[in-house]
N, CA, C and O atoms as a GROMACS GRO file, in nm:
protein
  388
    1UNK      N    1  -4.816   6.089   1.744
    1UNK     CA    2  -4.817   6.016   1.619
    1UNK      C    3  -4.788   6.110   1.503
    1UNK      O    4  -4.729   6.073   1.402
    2UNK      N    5  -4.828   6.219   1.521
    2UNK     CA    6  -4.816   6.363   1.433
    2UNK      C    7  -4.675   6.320   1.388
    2UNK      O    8  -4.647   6.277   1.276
    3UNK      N    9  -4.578   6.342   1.510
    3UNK     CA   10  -4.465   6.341   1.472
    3UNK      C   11  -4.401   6.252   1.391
    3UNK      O   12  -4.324   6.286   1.301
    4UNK      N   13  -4.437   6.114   1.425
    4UNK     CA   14  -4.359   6.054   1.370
    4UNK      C   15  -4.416   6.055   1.236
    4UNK      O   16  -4.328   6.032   1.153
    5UNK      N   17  -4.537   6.074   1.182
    5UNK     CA   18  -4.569   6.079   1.009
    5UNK      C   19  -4.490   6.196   0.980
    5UNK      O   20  -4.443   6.198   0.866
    6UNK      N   21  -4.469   6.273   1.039
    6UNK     CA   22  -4.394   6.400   0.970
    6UNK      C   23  -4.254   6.347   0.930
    6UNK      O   24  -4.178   6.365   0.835
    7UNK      N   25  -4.251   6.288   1.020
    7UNK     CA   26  -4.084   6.256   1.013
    7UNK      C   27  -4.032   6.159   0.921
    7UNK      O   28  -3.917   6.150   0.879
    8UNK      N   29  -4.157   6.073   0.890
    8UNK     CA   30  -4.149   5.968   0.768
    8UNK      C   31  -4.199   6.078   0.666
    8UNK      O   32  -4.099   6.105   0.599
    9UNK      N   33  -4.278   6.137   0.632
    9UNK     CA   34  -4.269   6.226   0.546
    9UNK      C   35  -4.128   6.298   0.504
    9UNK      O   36  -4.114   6.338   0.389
   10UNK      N   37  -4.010   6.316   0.613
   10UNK     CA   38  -3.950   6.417   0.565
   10UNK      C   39  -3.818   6.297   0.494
   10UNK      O   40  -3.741   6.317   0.400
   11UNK      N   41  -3.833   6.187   0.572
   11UNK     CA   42  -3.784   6.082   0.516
   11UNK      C   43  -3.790   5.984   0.351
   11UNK      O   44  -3.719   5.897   0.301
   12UNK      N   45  -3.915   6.055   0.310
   12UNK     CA   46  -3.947   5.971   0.200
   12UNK      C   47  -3.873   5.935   0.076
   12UNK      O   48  -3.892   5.856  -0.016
   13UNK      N   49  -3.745   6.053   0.117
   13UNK     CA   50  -3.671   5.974  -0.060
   13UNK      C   51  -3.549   5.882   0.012
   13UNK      O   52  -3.432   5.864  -0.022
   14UNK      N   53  -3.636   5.831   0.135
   14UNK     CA   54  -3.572   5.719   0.128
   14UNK      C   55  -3.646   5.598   0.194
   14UNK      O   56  -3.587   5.526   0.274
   15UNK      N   57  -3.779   5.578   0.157
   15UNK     CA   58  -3.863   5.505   0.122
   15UNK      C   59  -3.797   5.328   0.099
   15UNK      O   60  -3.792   5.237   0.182
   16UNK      N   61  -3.755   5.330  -0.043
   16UNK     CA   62  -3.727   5.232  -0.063
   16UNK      C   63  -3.544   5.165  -0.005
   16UNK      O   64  -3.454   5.236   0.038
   17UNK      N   65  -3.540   5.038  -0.022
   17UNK     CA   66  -3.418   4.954   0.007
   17UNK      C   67  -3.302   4.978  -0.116
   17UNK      O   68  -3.312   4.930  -0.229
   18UNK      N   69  -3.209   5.047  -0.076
   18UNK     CA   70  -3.086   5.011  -0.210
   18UNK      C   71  -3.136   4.932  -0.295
   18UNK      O   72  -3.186   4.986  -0.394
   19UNK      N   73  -3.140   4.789  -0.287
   19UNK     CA   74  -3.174   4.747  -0.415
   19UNK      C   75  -3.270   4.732  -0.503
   19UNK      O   76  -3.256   4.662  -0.604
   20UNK      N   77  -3.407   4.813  -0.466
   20UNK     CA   78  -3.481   4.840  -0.552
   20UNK      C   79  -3.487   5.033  -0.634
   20UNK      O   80  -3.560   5.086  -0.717
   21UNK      N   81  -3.390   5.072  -0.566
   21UNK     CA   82  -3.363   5.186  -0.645
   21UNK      C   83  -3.308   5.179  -0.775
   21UNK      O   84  -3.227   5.092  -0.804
   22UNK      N   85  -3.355   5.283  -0.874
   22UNK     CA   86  -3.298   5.274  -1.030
   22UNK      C   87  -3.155   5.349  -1.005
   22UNK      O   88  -3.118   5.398  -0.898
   23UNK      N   89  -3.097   5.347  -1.110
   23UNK     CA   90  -2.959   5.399  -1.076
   23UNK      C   91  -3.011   5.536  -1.089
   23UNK      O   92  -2.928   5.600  -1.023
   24UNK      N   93  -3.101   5.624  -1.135
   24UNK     CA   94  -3.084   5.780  -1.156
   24UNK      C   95  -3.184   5.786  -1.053
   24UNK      O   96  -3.265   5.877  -1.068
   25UNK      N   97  -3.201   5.709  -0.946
   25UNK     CA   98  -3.324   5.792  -0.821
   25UNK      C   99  -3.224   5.872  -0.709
   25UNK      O  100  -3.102   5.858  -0.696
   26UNK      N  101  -3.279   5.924  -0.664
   26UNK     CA  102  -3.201   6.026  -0.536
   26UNK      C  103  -3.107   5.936  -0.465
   26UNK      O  104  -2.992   5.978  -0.469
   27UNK      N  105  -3.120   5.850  -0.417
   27UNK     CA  106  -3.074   5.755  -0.352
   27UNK      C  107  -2.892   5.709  -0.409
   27UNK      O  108  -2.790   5.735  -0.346
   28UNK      N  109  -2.898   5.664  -0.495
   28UNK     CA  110  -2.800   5.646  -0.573
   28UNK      C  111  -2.705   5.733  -0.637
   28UNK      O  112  -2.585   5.731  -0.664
   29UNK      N  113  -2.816   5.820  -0.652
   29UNK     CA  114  -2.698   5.993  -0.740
   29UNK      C  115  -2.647   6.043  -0.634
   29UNK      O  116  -2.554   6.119  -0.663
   30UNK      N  117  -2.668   6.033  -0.507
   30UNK     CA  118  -2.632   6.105  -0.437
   30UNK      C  119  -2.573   6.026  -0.316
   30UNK      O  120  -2.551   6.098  -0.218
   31UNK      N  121  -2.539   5.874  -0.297
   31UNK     CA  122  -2.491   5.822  -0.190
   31UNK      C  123  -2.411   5.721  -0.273
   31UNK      O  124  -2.468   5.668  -0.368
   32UNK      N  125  -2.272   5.687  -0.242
   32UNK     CA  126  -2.201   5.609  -0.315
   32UNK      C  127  -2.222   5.470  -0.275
   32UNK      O  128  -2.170   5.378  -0.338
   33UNK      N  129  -2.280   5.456  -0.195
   33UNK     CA  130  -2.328   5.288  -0.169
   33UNK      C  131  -2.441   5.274  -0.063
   33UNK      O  132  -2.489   5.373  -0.007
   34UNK      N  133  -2.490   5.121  -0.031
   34UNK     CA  134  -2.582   5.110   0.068
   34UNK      C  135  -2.536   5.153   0.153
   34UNK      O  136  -2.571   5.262   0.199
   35UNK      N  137  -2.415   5.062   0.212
   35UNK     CA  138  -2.444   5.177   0.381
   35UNK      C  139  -2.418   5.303   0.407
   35UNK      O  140  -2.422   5.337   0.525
   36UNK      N  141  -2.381   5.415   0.292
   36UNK     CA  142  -2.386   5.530   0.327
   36UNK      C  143  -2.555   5.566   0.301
   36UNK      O  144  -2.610   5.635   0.387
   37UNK      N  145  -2.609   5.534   0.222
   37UNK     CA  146  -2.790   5.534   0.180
   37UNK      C  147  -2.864   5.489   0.299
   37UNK      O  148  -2.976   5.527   0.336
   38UNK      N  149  -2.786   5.403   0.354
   38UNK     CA  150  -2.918   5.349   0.488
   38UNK      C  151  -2.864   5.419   0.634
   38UNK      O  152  -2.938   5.395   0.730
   39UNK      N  153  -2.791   5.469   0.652
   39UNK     CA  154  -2.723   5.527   0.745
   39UNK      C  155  -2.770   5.664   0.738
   39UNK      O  156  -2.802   5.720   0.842
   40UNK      N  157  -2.781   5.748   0.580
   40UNK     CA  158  -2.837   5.815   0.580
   40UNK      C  159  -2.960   5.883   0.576
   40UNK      O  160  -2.972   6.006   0.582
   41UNK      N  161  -3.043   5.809   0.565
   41UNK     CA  162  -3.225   5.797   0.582
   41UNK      C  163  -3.263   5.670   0.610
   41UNK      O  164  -3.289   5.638   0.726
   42UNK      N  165  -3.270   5.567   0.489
   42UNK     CA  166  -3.299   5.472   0.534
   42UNK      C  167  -3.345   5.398   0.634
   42UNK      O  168  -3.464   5.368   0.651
   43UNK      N  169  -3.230   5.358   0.718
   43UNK     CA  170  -3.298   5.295   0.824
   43UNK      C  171  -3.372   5.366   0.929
   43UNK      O  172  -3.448   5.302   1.001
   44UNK      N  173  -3.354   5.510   0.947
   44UNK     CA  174  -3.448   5.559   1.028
   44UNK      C  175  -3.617   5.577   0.968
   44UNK      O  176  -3.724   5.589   1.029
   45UNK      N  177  -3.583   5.573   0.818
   45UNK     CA  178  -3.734   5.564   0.762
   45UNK      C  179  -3.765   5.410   0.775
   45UNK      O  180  -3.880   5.403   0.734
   46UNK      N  181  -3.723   5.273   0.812
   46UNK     CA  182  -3.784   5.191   0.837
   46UNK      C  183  -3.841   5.202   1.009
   46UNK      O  184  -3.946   5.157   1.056
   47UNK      N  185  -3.752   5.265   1.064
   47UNK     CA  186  -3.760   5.287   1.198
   47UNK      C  187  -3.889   5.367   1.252
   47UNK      O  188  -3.938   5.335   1.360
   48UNK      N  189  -3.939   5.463   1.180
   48UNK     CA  190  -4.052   5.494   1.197
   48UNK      C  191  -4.174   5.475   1.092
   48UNK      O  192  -4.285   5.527   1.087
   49UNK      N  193  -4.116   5.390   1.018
   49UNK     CA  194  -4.294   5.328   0.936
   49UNK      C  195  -4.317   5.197   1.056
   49UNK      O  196  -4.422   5.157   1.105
   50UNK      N  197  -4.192   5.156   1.077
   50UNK     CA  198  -4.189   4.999   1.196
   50UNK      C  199  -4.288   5.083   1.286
   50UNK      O  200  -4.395   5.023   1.291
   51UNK      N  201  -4.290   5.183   1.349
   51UNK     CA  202  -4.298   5.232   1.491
   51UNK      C  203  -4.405   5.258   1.414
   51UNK      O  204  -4.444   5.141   1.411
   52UNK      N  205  -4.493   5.322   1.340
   52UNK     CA  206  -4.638   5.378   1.340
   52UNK      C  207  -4.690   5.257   1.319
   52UNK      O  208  -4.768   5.225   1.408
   53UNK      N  209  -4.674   5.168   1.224
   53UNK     CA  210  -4.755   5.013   1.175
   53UNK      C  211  -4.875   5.015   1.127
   53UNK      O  212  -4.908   5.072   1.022
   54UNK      N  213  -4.957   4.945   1.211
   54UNK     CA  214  -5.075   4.934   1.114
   54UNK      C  215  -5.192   4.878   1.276
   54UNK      O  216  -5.139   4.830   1.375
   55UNK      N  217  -5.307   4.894   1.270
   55UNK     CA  218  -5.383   4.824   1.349
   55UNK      C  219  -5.398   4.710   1.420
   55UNK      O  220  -5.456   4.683   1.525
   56UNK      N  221  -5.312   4.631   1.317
   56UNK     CA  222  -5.316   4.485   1.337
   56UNK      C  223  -5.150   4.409   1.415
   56UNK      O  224  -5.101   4.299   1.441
   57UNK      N  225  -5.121   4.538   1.423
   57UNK     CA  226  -4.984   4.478   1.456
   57UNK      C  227  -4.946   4.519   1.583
   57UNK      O  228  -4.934   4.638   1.614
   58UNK      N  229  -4.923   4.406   1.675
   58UNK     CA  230  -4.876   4.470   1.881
   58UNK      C  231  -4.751   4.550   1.869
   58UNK      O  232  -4.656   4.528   1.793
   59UNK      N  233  -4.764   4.633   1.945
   59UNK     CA  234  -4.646   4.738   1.976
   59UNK      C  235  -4.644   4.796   1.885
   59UNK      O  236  -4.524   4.794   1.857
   60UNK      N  237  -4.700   4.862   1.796
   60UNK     CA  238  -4.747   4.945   1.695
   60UNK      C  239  -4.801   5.112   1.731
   60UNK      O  240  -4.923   5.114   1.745
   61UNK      N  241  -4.760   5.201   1.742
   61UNK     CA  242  -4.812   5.332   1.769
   61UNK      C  243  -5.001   5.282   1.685
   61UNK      O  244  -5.046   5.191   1.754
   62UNK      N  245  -5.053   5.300   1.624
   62UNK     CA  246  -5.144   5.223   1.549
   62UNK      C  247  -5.217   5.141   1.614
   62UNK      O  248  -5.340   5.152   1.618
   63UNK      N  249  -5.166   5.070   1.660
   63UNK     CA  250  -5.265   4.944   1.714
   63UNK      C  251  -5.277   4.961   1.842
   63UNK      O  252  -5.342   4.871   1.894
   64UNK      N  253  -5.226   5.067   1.935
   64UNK     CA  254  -5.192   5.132   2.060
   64UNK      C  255  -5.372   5.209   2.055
   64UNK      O  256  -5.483   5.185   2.102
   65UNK      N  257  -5.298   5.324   1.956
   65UNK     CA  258  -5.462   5.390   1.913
   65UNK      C  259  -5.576   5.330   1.890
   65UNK      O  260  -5.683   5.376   1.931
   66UNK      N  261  -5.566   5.219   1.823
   66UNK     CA  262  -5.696   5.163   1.793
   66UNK      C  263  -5.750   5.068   1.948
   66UNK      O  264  -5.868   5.041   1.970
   67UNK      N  265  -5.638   5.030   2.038
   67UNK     CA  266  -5.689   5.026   2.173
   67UNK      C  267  -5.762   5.120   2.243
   67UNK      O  268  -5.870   5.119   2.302
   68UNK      N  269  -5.673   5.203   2.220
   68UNK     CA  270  -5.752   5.289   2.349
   68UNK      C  271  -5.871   5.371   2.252
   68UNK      O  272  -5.950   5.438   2.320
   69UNK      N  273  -5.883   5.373   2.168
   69UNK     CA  274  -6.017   5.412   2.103
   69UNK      C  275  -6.097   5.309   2.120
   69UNK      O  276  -6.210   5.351   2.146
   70UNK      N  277  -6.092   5.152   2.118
   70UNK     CA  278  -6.179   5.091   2.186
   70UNK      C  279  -6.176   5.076   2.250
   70UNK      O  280  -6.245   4.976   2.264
   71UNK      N  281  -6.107   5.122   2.405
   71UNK     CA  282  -6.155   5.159   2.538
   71UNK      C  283  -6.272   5.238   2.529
   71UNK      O  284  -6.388   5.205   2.555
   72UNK      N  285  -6.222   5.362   2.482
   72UNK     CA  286  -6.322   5.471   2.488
   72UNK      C  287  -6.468   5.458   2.422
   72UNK      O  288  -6.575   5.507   2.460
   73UNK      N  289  -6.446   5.398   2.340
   73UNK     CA  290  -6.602   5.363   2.264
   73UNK      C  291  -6.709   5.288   2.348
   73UNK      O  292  -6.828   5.317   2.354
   74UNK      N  293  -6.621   5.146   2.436
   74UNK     CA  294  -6.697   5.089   2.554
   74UNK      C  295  -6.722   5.192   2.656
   74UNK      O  296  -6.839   5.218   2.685
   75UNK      N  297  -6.625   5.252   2.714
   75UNK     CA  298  -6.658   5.375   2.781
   75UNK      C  299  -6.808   5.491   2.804
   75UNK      O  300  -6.871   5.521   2.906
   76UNK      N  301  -6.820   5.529   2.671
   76UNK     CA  302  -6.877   5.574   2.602
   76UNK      C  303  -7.000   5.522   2.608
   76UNK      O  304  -7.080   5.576   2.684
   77UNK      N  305  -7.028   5.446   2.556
   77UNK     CA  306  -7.122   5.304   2.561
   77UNK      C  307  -7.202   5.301   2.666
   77UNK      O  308  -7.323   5.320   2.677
   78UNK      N  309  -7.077   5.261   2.777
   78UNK     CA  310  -7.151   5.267   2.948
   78UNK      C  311  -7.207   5.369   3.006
   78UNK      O  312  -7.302   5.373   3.084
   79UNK      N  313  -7.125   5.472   2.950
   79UNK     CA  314  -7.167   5.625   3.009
   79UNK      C  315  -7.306   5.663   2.949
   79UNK      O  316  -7.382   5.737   3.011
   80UNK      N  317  -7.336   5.613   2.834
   80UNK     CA  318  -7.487   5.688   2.760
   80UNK      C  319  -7.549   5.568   2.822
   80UNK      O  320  -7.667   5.602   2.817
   81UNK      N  321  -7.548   5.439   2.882
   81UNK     CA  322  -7.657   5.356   2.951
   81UNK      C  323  -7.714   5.428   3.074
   81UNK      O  324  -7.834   5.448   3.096
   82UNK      N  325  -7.584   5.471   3.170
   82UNK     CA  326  -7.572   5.539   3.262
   82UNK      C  327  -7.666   5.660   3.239
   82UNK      O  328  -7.767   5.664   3.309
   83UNK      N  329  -7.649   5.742   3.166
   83UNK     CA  330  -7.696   5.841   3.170
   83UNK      C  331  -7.864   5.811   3.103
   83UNK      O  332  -7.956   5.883   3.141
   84UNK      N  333  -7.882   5.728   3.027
   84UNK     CA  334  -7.998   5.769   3.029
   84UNK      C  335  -8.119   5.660   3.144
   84UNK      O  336  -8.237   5.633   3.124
   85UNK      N  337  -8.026   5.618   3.262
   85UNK     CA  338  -8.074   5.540   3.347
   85UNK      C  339  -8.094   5.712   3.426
   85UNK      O  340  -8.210   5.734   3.462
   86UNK      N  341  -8.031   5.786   3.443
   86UNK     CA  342  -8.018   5.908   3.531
   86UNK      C  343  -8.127   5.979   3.440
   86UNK      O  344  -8.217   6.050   3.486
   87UNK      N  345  -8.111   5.956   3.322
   87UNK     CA  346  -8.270   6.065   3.240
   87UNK      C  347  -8.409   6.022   3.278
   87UNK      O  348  -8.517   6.081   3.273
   88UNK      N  349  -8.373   5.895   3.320
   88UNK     CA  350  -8.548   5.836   3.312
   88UNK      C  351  -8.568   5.872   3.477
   88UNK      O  352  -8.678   5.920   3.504
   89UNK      N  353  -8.484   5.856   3.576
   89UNK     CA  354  -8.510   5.926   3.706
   89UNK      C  355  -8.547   6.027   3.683
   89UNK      O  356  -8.668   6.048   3.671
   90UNK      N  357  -8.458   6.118   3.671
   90UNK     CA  358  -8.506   6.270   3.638
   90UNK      C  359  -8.633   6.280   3.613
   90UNK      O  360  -8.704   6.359   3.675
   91UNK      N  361  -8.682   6.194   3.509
   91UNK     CA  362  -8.843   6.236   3.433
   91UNK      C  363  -8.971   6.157   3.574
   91UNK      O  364  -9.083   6.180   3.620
   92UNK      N  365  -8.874   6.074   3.588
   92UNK     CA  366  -9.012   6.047   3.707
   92UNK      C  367  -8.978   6.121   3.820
   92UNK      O  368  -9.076   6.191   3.842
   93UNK      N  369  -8.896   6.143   3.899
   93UNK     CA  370  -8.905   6.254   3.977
   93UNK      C  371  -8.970   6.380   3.951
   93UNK      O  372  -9.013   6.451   4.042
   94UNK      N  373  -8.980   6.418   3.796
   94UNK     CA  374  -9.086   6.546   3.712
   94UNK      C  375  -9.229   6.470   3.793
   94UNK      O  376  -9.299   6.530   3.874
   95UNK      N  377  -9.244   6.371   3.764
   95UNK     CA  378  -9.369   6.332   3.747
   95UNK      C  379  -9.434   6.306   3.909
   95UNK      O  380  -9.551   6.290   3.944
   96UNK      N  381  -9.325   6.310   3.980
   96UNK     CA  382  -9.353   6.283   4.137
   96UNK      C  383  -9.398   6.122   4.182
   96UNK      O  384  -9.479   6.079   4.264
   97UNK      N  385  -9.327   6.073   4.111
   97UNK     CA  386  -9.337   5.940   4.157
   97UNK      C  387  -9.215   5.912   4.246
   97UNK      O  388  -9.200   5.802   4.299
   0.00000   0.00000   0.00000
């Protein structure tokens, strides 16, 4: 995931769509029209804000993570029931019962 924020990071002056650029933003001073502007950043910066997303959205790098972090949290969960079913043995086996 590292990667791809880096990569929208390195993407950012091209953030926005041709037509909400002012005429003196990077975008414009320096590309003589849209499809040289979206060809040239652009659409790969939609391509990876699409691909990271947001929590709420399937097929989302994002909402991938927030799965398997709630795997792991149930996981987790089970494992400290588990274990402290194995602590309370332990203590009565101390006790010789």
């Amino acid at each position: 995931m590292e990667e791809y924020e880096d990569k929208l990071i390195s993407l950012s002056d091209f953030k926005k769509p041709w037509s909400e650029l002012a005429e003196e933003e990077y975008g414009k001073v320096k590309y003589a029209n849209e499809d040289n502007y979206n060809q040239a950043g652009h659409n790969m910066y939609v391509h990876y804000e699409n691909a990271i997303g947001n929590n709420t959205t399937p097929g989302t790098i994002k909402y991938k993570l927030k799965q398997l972090q709630d795997e792991l949290n149930a996981l987790q969960q089970q494992y400290n029931v588990k274990n402290q079913e194995r602590l309370n043995w332990v203590e009565l086996m101390k006790l010789g019962c």
